[in-house]
N, C-alpha and C positions, 0 to 999 in steps of 0.2 A: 773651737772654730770662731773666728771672727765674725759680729755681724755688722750689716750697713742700713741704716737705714735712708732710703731716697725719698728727698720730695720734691712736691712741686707748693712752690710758695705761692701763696696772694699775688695778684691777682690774675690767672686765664680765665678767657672766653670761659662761661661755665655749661655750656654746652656738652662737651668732649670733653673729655680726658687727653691730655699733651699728651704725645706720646714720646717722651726723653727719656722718663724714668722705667715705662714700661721693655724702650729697647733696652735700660742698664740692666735691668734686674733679670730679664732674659738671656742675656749674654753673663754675667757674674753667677745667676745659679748654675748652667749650663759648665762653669768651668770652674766648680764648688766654691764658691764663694756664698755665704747664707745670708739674703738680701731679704729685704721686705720695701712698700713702696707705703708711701700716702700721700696721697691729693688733700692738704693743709687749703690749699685754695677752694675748694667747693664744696667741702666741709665747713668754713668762715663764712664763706658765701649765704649758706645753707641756714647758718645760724644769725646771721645780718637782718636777712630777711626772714624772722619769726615774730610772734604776738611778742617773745618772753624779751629779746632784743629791744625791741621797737619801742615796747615801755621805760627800759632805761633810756632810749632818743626822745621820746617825749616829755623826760623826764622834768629838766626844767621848761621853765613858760617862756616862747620865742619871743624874744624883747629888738626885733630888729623894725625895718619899713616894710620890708617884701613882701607884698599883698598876698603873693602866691603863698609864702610859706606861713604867712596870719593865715591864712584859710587849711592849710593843712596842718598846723598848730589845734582851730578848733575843730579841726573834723579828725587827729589823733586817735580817738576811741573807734572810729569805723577802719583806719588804716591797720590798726592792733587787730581788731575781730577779722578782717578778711584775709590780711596778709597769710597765711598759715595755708588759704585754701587755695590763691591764686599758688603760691608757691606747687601746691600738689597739681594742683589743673597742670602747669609747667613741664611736670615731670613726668606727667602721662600716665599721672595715679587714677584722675576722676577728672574726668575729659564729657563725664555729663554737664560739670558747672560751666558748658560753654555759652549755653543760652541764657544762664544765669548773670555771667558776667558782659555777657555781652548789652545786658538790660541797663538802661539808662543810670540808674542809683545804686547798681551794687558796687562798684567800685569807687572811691571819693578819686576826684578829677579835680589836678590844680595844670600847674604851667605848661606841663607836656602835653596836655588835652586840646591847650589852644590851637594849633595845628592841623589838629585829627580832621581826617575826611570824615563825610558824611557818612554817619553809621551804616543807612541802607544800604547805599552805593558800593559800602566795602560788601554787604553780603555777598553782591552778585558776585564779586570779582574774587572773593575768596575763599567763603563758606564761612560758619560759625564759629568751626574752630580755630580756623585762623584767623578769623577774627578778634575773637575772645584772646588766644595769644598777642595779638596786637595790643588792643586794649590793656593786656596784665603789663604787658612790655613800657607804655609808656607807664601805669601803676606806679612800676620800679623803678624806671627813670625819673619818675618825681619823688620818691624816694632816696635815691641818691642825690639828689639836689638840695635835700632836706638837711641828709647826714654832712654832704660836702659842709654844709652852711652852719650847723650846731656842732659836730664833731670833730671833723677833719677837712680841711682843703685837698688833701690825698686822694682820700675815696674818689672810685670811679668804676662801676660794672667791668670788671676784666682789667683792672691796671690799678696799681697805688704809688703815689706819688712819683709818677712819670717824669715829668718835667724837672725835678731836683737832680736825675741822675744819669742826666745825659753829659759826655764829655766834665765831669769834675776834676777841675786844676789837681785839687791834691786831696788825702784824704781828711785832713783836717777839714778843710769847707767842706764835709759832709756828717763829721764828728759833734758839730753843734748842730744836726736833727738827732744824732742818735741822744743825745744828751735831753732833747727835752724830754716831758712825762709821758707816762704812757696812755694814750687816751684808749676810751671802752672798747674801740675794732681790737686794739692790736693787745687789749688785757684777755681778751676772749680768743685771738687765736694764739697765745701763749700759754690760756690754760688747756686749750686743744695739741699743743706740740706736749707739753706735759704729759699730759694723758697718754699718749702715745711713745715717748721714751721711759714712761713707767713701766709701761706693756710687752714694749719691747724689747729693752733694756739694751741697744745698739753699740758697738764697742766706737761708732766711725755713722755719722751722720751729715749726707750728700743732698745740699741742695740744686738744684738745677733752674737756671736764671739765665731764660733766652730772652726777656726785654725789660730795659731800665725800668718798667711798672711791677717789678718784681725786685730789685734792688732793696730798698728801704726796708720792706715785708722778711726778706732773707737777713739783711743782716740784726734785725729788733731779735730774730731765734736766735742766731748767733751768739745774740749778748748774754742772752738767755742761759743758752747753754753753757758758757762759758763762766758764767756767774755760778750756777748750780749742780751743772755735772761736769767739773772737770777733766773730767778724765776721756771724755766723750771727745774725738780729735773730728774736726768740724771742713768738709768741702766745698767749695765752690767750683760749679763751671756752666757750661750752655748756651746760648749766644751772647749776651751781654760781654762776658768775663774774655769769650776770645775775642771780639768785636774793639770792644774799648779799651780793657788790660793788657795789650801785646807790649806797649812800653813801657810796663809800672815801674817805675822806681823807688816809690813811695814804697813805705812797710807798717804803714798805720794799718791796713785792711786787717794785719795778722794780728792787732789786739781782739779782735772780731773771731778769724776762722786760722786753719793749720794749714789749707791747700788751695790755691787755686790754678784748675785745671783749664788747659782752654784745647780747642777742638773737639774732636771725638773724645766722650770717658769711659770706653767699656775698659780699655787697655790701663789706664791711666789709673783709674779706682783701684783693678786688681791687683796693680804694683805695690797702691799704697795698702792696700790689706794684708798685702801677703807680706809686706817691709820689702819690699825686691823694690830695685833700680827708678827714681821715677823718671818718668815721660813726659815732657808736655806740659809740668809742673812747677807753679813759682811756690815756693816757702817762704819763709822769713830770712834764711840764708841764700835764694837767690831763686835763679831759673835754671832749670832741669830741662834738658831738651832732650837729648836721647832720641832722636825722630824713628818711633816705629808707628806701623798702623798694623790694623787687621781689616779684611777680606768683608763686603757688603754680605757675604756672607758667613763667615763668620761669626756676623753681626747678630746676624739669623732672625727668627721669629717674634716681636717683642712680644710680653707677657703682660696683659691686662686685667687678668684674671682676679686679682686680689682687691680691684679698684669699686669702690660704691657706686655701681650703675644708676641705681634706685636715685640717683640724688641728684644729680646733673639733670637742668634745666633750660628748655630750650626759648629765646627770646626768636620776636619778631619785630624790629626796630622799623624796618620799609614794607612794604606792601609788594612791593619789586619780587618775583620771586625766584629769580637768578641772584639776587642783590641779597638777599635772606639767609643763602646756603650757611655761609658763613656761622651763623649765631642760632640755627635752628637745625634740631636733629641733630641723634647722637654718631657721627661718623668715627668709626675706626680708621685713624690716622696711622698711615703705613708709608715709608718710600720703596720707591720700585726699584731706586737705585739712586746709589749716594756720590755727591757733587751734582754736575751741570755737564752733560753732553757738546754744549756748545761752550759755554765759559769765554767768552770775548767780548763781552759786551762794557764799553766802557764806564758803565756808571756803576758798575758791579764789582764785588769782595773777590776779582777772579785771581787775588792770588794767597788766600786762605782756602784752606782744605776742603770744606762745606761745601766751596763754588770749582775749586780748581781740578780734585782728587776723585775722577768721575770710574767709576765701579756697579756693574750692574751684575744681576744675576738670570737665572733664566724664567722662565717665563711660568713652564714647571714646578718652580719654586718658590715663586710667587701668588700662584693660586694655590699652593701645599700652603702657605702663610695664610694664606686669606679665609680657608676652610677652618684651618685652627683658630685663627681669631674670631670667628664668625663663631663657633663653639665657646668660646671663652666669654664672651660679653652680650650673645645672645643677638647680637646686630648685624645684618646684612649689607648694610651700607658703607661705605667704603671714601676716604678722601684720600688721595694719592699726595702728600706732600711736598714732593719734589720739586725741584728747582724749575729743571725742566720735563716734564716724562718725554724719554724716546720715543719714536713713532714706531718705530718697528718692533719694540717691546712691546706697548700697547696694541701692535697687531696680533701679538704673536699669544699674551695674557688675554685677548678678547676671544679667536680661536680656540683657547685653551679653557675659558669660562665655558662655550658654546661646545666644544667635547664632551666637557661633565657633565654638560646639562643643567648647571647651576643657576641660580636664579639672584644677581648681587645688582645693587647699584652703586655706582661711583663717579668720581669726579674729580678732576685734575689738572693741573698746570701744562700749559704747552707753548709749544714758540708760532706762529702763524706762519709754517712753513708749506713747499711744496709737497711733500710729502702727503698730507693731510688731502687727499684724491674722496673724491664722493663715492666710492665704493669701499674704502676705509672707513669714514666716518659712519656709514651705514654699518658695517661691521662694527663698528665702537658701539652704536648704537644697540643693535642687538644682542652685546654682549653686557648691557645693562648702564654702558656711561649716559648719564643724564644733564653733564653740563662740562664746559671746559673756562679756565680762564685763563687770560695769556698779552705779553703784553706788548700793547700797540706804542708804548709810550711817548714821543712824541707827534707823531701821526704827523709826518713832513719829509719825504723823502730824503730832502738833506742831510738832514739832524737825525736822520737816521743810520743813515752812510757813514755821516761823524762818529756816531756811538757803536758803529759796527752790531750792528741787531741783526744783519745777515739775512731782514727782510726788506719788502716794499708795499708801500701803501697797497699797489696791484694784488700782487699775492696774499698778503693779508684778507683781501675781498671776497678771494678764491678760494682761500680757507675759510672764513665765515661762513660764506655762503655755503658751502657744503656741510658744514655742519649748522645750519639752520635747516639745509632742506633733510637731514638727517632725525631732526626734532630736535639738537643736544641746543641746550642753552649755551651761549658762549657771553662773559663778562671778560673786560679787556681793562688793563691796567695803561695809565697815561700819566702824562708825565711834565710838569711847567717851569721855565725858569731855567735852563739850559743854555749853559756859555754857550754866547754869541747866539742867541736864540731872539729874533725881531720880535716887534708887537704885531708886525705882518704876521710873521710863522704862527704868532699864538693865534689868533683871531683865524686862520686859514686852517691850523691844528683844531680848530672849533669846528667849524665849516666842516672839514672832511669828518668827522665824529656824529655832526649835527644830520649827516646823510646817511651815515651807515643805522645811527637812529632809523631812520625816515624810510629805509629800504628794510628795518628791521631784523637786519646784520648781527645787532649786539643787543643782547636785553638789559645791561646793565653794564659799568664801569664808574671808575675813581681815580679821581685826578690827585697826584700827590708833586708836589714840591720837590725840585732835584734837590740832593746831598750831595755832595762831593765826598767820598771818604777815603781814607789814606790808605785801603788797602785795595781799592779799584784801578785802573790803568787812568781815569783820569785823574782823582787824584793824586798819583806818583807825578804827574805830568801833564799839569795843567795849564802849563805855557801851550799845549799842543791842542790844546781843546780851547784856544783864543782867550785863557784868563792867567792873572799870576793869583800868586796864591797869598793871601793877604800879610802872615808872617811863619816865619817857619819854626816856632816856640812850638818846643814838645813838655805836653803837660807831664807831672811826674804823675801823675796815678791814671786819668782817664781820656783817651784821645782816640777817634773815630771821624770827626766831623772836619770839613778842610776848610776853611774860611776863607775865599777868594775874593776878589776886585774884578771889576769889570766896567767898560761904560756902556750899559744898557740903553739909559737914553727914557727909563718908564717905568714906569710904578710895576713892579711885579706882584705884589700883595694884591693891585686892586686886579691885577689880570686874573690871579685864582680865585679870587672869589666871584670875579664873573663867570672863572668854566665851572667853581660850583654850583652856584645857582641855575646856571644851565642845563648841567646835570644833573639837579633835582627833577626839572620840570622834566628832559627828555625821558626818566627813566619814570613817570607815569601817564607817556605820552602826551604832554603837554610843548607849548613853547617851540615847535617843531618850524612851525613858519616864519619866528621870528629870526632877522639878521642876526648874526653871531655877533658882529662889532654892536650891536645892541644892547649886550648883556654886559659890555667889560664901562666900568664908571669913567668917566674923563671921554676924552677925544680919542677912537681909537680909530682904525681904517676900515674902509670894506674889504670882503675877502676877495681873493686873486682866485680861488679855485673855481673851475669848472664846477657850474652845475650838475652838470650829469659824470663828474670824475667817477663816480661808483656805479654809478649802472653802467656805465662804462665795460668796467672790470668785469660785471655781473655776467656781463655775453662772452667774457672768455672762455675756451674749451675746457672741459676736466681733462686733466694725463689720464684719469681711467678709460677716456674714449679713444686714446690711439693705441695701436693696437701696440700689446708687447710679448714678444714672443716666450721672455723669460719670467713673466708675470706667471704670479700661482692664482688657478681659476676655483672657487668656490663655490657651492650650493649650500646655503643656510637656509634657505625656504622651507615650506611645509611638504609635505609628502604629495605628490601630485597625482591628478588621473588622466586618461586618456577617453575621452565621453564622445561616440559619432565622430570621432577623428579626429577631434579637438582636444588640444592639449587642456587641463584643466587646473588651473594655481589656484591656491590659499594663503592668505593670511588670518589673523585673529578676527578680521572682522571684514574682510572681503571675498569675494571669487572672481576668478577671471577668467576667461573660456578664450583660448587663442588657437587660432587658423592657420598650420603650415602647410607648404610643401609637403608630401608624405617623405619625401627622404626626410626635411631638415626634421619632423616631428621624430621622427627612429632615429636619429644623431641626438634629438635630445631625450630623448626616454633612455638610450642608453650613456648619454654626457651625465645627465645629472646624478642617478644613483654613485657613480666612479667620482666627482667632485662635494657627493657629501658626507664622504671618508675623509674626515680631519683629521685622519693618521697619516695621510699619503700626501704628499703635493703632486697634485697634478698642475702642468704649466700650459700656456695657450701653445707650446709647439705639440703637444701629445694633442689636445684638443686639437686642432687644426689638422691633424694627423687621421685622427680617428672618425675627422668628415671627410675627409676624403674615400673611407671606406662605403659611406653613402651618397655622395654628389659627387657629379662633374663640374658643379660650379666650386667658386674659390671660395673659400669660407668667409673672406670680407665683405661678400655682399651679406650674409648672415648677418656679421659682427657689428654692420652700420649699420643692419633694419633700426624700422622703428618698435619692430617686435621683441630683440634682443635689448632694447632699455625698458619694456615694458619686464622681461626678465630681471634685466637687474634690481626692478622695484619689487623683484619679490626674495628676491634671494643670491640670482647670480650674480656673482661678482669679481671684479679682478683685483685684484690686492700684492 
């Protein structure tokens, strides 16, 4: 039988585990194919940052100006001694070194230190251990600043040499990097791919490369391989290769590897193991379309199991602790369902597969996946991937956690739609989501209309806001530089941001730079979004990005880095009162927005307070009593004692056991039904009390 071996190359987040290779190797052994996986990246990681590493970076004597790095040039011998233990503290080996590191001189402190808040101040705000993980976090970010400077320009925490392999004309201009020497990162994670094709002696070795920071890292193995084990036929695919490869012409890639695969590769690998038909596959003899796919489920369970938990290490870069998720804690990375529910958004891949090819599965199935991973990697924590997650999947998996009985956390991408009712989010809530993010991106009604986001600054508020009064954190993606987008819109795109701040709406967000790219609706058709498109030269090997024209009329450069500096202060509560046109450098305008545009929105009704007759009524609360006549509620950490009517109390002692049967739906017509067995009055005076939203804070709800 054939085997494969999958990895994931230099550089991910080293937090988690991507979960690419884990869905291949689930879907390939499932349908006998003999796969094995490895994480090359956090295993490099892992060995980067050691005493045994750090001695060979220290090795010669730093002959530059850079004061910061003279001073960690002579303090070397303390970064060797402690590195080893910061790395363990990281990984949740020995988590007593928090107070140790948290101490003024155990860690040496060069340019990332300049910065740091005030030690005390962090206690209050985050405890010792996050702390201390603070502290290790910058440690390693001057670290890497050290390696970038004596070793490689490349290096970077989570990415290697990024910036070379975005958009490459052809593959020649990429052949003189692979051509220079190998410096000590990439000898060291060459003799670690070694070790592992000795071991496992793979017929077919799959890398998987979803961002140009993994490009360079993938194909140095490549060359590797291809020097030493011939016989070894070498794959590429993942985001990068479908992203930027869809028009290669070039065939230099193939001195490197034997396939590259672009979209989904559970289908795709199987062909080429098995020699059957390929799919979806360029060679050196050309492109293999064959368009088939398989079923989200199909896809099924990914398989983590084989991955070095023990090793993955989690950073805290911000203090922010919405802003944090990202790069701290080991989350099991799942989609709930593959493509985008909505998929029209114009700045979006919505017509590649990822974005366009939307397939969900049930909800049932879902939490069957999530038990099984949760047994596999020992973690209950959960990041939902997706593009976008459905609202009513997410109703229907939160239900379904709250049946089991289960005890998970998670967090996930979503659209600021209506859907998202305060009696929803309260159910996300207690079915363990802790935070959502989702994107506002240009926060301008216009320019939103333009981009077809299918929301509005209003509605957006109205989802926040309920999921703030929920507890979930919500971080919100934004967006600058947007044909035909004013220095008004940006500055007023501040303004509404700088309020939802201020009401506390958002705990964190990031402001990124628009792309235009060639497989979005605007870039097919960027006459129509008010720009042309600068020339219409298709690269032979690498083409993603659309380079258009416009007359702007303004620096865009210095507008982002005013909403980043903005967004620094806002996201430690800082900077709150200052003008937005304050922050952008040059001459900018004041804003046009209403002051109160967002508390505005804040007083609008929730949909869960109008009555619906085909809405499903729920009882998640705790088990309640009846004490002197008084209805009696709980929570974890309250009681409530409420005063009805003797009818409406007997409507509800026998409402709530019959709606806290998660097997049944019960709908507000049955309810409404079954008070009338006890009152002459209508049940809407019930349904508006102020007593009945006193219920819903414990449990009742409509969904």
């Amino acid at each position: 039988m054939s085997k494969i071996l999958l990895i994931t190359p230099p550089f991910i987040q080293p937090n988690t585990p991507y979960p690419a290779t884990a869905y291949l190797k689930g879907y390939l052994e499932r349908n006998g194919v003999e796969a094995e996986q490895y994480d090359l990246s956090i295993e490099l990681m892992t060995k980067i940052f050691s005493s045994s590493f750090l001695k060979e970076v220290f090795t010669d004597e730093y002959e530059g100006d850079d004061e910061s790095f003279q001073r960690m040039y002579a303090l070397r011998g303390r970064y060797i001694t402690v590195v080893d233990s910061v790395i363990k503290f990281l990984q949740g080996g020995d988590l007593q070194l928090a107070n140790l590191i948290s101490m003024p001189d155990f860690v040496p402190q060069a340019y990332r230190f300049e910065s740091m808040a005030d030690i005390e101040l962090m206690y209050g705000s985050m405890g010792t251990i996050d702390c201390a993980k603070y502290i290790c976090t910058l440690f390693l970010q001057d670290l890497s600043d050290y390696i970038r400077e004596v070793v490689t320009p490349h290096f970077e925490i989570g990415r290697y040499a990024e910036k070379i392999a975005i958009s490459i004309p052809s593959f020649k201009d990429f052949e003189e990097e692979l051509e220079q020497p190998l410096n000590i990162i990439e000898v060291e994670m060459l003799s670690l791919l070694q070790a592992q094709i000795v071991e496992y002696n793979p017929q077919f070795v799959a890398f998987t490369i979803p961002f140009p920071g993994n490009f360079l890292s993938t194909l140095r193995c490549a060359q590797y391989i291809k020097s030493n084990y011939a016989d070894i036929k070498i794959i590429i695919g993942g985001g990068y290769p479908s992203t930027e490869l869809r028009q290669m012409s070039d065939k230099g890639i193939f001195k490197c590897v034997d396939y590259v695969v672009l979209d989904d590769g559970e289908l795709s690998l199987k062909r080429i193991v098995d020699g059957g038909e390929l799919i979806r596959t360029y060679t050196a003899k050309g492109y293999f379309d064959n368009y088939e796919k398989i079923s989200h489920l199909d896809r099924g369970c990914p398989d983590f199991s084989s991955l070095p938990f023990g090793k993955y290490f989690s950073l805290c870069e911000v203090t922010n602790p919405m802003h944090r998720l990202w790069g701290d804690g080991r989350w099991n990375k799942i989609m709930l369902a593959h493509g985008c529910y909505w998929a029209k958004c114009a700045f979006c891949d919505t017509s590649l597969d990822y974005i366009k090819c939307y397939d969900a599965v049930s909800a049932v199935q879902i939490v069957d996946w999530m038990e099984s991973i949760a047994k596999q990697t020992g973690s209950t924590g959960f990041h939902f991937v997706d593009e976008a997650a459905p609202p009513k999947l997410l109703k229907e998996i939160s239900l379904e956690i709250l049946r089991r009985g289960l005890s998970f956390s998670w967090w996930t991408n979503i659209r600021f739609e209506a859907s998202y009712t305060g009696d929803l989010c309260y159910l996300m809530a207690a079915a363990g989501c802790i935070a959502v993010s989702g994107g506002l991106e240009v926060a301008a009604d216009r320019l939103l209309k333009l981009i077809d986001k299918g929301v509005t600054i209003e509605q957006a508020v109205i989802t926040m806001r309920n999921l703030y009064y929920s507890g979930i954190m919500v971080h919100t993606y934004l967006m600058y530089g947007l044909p035909t987008q004013t220095l008004q819109e940006s500055v007023d795109s501040l303004e509404v941001v700088r309020q939802m701040f201020q009401a506390e709406l958002i705990a964190s967000a990031f402001w990124h730079r628009y792309a235009m790219t060639i497989h979005s609706p605007s870039g097919k058709e960027p006459e129509k979004y008010g720009v042309a498109r600068k020339n219409s030269h298709v690269n032979c090997f690498a083409n993603n990005e659309v380079h258009f024209v416009e007359n702007r009329g303004y620096n865009v450069s210095a507008v982002g880095e005013g909403l980043r500096l903005s967004l620094a202060h806002y996201m430690v509560g800082e900077g709150l009162d200052r003008a937005p046109h304050k922050w952008i450098e040059g001459k900018a305008p004041k804003t046009t927005v209403e002051p109160t545009v967002i508390t505005d929105a804040l007083i609008m009704p929730d949909a869960c307070r109008i009555f619906n007759a085909a809405a499903r009524i729920v009882w998640i609360g705790a088990d309640f009593n009846v004490v002197d006549g008084e209805l009696v509620l709980y929570t974890a950490s309250s009681t409530k004692n409420l005063k009805f009517a003797d009818e409406d109390r007997e409507f509800l002692v026998k409402l709530l056991p019959l709606c806290s049967d998660l097997n049944r739906k019960m709908t507000f017509t049955e309810a409404k039904e079954l008070y009338e067995e006890f009152s002459q009055e209508p049940f809407s005076t019930l349904y508006h009390s102020k007593k009945w939203d006193v219920m819903r804070s414990y449990g009742l709800l409509q969904i």
